[in-house]
N, C-alpha and C positions, 0 to 999 in steps of 0.2 A: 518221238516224232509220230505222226496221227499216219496211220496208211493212204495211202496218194489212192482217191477214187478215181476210176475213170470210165467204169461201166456200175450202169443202178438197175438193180428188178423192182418192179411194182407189181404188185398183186392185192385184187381183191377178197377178201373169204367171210364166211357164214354169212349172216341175212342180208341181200343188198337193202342200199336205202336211198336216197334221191342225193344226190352230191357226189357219189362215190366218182361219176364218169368226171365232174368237173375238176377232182382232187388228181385221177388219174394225168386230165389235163395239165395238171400247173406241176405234177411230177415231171413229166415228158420237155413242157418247155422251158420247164428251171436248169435243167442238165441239160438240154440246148443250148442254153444261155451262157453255161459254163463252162461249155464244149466238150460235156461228158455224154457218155453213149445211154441210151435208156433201153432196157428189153422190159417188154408187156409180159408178164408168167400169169396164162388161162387157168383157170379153172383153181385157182386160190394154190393151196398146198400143195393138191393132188397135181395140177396142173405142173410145180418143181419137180415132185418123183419123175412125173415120167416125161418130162424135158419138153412140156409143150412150151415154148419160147418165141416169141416175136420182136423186132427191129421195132424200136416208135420211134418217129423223130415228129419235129413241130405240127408238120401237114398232117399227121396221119391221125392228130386229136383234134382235124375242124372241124366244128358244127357238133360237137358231143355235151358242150357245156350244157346247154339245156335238156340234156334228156335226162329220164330216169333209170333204175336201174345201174348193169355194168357192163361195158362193152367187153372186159375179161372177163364175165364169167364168173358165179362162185361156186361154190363146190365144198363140201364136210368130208375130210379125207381120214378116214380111219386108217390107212398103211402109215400117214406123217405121225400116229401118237405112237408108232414102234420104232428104235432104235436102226432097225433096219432100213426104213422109211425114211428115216431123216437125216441118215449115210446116203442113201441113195440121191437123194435130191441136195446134198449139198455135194457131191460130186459131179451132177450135171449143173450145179452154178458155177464151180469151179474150171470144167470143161470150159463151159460159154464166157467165162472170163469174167464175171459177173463179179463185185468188190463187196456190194452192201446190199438191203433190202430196204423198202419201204413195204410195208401194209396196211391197209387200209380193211381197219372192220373192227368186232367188241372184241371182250372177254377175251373167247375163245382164240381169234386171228392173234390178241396180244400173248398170251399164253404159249400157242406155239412158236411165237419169233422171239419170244424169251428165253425157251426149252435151247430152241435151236442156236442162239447166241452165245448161251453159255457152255453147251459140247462144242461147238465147232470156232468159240469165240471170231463169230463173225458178223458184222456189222449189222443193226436191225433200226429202224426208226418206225413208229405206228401213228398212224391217224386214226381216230376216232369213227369209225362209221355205222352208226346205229341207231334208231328213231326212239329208242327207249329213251335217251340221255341218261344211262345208265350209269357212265362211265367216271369214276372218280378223277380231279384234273383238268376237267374242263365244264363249263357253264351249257357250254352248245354243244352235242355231236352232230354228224353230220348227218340228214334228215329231220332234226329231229323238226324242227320248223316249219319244214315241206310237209310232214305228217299230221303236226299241231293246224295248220291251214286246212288241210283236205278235213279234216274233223271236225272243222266247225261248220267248213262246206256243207256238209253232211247233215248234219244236225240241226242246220239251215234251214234246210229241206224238209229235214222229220219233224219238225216244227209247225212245218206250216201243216199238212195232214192231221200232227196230232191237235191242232188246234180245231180244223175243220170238223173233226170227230168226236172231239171231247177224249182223247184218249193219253193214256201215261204210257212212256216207252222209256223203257232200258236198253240204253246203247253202249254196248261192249267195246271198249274202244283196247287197242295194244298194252301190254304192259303187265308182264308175269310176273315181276318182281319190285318192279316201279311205277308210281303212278303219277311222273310226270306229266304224259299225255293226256291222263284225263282229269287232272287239278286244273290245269292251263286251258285244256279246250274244255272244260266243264263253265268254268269261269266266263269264256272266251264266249260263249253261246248262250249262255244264261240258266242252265241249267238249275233242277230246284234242288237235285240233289248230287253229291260226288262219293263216291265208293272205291277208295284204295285201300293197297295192304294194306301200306304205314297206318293206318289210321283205321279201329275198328270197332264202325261206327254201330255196328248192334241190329238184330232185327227191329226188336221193339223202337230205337229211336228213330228208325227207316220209318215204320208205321205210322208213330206220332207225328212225323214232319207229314209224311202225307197226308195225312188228316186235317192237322196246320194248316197246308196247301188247301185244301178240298174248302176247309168252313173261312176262308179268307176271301175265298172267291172265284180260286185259279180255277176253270175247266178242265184248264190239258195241263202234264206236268212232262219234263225231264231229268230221268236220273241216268247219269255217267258211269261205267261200270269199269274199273280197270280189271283185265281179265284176272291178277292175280288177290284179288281183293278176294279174303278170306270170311264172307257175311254168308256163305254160302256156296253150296258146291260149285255151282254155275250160276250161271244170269238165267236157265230156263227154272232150276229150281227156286229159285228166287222168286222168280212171274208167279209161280204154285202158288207159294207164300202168300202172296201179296192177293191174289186170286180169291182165296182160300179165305182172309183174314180183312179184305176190303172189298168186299163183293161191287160198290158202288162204282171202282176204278173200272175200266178197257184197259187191258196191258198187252200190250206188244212190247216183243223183242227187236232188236237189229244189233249183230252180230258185223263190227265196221269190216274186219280180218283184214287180209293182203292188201285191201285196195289203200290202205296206209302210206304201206310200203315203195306204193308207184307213184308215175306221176311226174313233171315235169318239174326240177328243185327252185323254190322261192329265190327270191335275188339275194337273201342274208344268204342263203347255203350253199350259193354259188360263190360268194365272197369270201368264205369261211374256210370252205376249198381251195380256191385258190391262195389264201394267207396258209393256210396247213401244209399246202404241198412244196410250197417255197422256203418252209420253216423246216420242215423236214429233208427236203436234199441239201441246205446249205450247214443243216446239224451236220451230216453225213462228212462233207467236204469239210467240218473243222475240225473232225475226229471224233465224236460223239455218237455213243450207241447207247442203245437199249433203253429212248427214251418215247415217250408219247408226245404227241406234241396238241397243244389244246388252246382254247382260249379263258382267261382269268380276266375278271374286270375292260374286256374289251381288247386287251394285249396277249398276243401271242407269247406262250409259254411252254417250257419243258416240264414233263411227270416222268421219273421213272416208271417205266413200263411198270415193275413189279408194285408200287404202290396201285398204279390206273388199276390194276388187276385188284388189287386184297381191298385197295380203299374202300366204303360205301359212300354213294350220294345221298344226301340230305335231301326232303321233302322242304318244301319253301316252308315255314310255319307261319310266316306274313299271310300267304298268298290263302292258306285255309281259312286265318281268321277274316279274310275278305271274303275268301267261299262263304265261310258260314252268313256273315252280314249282308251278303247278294240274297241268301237266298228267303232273306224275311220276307 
């Protein structure tokens, strides 16, 4: 027999990302719904240790679907990766009468409610929350679209300058180990050139496609820089490079950072939200731990946590050989 829920924690932890408040929503009035109690736990892990705990019921998540950010709070708690830390805070869920968890965040948020489910075998479900789309198990995390939009915004913009000036910019968009963000919004913008890990593409061929660019016609150019893309140490060393070795270019930098991360979440990520948060307490209520819950082909699905964690995501390889044919 599956243990009888009747109180759910939700917590946010590591990077917020735009969806996270609408996910917290559809946790809050799906266990309303069910006539299970909900508690808000601040400030992600750290926020369990030391028993910051709050009551949410329906009312107390209106008007949050549209915002960004997280009205709990995150927080990177080094006392939760000690054994000590993680007795401590399942004894104040225990205290508050708390059954299961939900978390919403990457790697890291899944890693430690997997740590924590298998010492204390106590109930854990996770949502996806990270603009990387990092995560193995699902198509979409949450942000990641609200991110992809503000990026092209952006780009939008530097577009139109670097055309006024005749100038080439490298724009550093999120993405230390993935370069979702900037395949997608490189595409998405029209960018002349794209630079991620997965994929490495060489100084010399950076040069020659610029040059391609230059005796074709183009004035201005755009290349997408995912920050973890390995063609050089950074994007400013990069500029040198290109400085150095294409005197005829303008290079400017722009460096997108945090403003990614914010921002008020697209209408998919509020959707996506709210289908994750309702997949997530009713996994809880049929007995079901320690799984992710993501979307596949448009239908909501279950990943065990531990694969979401070890899995790797795929780079689209369609979507580069469109890259490469955009950018003739």
């Amino acid at each position: 027999m599956p243990k009888t829920i009747k109180k759910v924690g939700v917590l946010t932890s590591g990077g917020d990302s735009p969806g996270m408040n609408a996910a917290i929503r559809s946790v809050v009035r799906t266990c309303a719904y069910h006539n299970i109690e909900c508690i808000g736990i601040y400030r992600g892990y750290q926020g369990m240790i030391e028993g910051d705990f709050k009551e949410m019921g329906p009312r107390s998540v209106n008007n949050i679907v549209n915002k960004g950010g997280t009205i709990l709070k995150s927080a990177r708690s080094t006392e939760f990766r000690t054994p000590e830390g993680r007795k401590k805070a399942h004894e104040n869920l225990i205290k508050a009468g708390i059954d299961a968890l939900v978390v919403i965040g990457g790697d890291g948020t899944f890693t430690g409610g997997l740590l924590f489910n298998s010492e204390f075998d106590f109930p854990v479900m996770g949502i996806p929350g990270t603009i990387d789309n990092d995560i193995f198990g699902t198509s979409h995390t949450l942000g990641y679209d609200t991110a992809l939009n503000t990026v092209v915004d952006v780009i939008d913009k530097i577009r139109d300058t670097a055309s006024s000036h005749n100038r080439l910019f490298f724009v550093e968009v999120m993405g230390r180990d993935a370069g979702h963000i900037a395949l997608n919004a490189g595409i998405g913008a029209g960018a002349e050139e794209i630079l991620i890990p997965e994929e490495d593409l060489g100084l010399e061929r950076l040069l020659e496609s610029l040059q391609k660019s230059k005796a074709s016609g183009k004035s201005s150019s755009i290349v997408v820089i995912a920050e973890g893309d390995k063609i050089g140490k950074n994007v400013f060393e990069l500029k040198d490079y290109v400085d150095a070795n294409l005197p005829e270019y303008d290079v400017r930098v722009s460096v997108l950072g945090h403003m990614q991360r914010g921002g008020s979440p697209s209408c998919f990520d509020r959707v996506l939200a709210s289908r994750l948060g309702v997949k997530a307490v009713e996994s809880l209520i049929e007995g079901k731990s320690s799984y992710m819950v993501g979307l596949q082909n448009d239908k909501v699905t279950l990943t065990p946590l531990e694969q979401a964690i070890k899995g790797k995501t795929e780079i689209d390889r369609e979507l580069l050989r469109v890259s490469d044919i955009m950018s003739t």
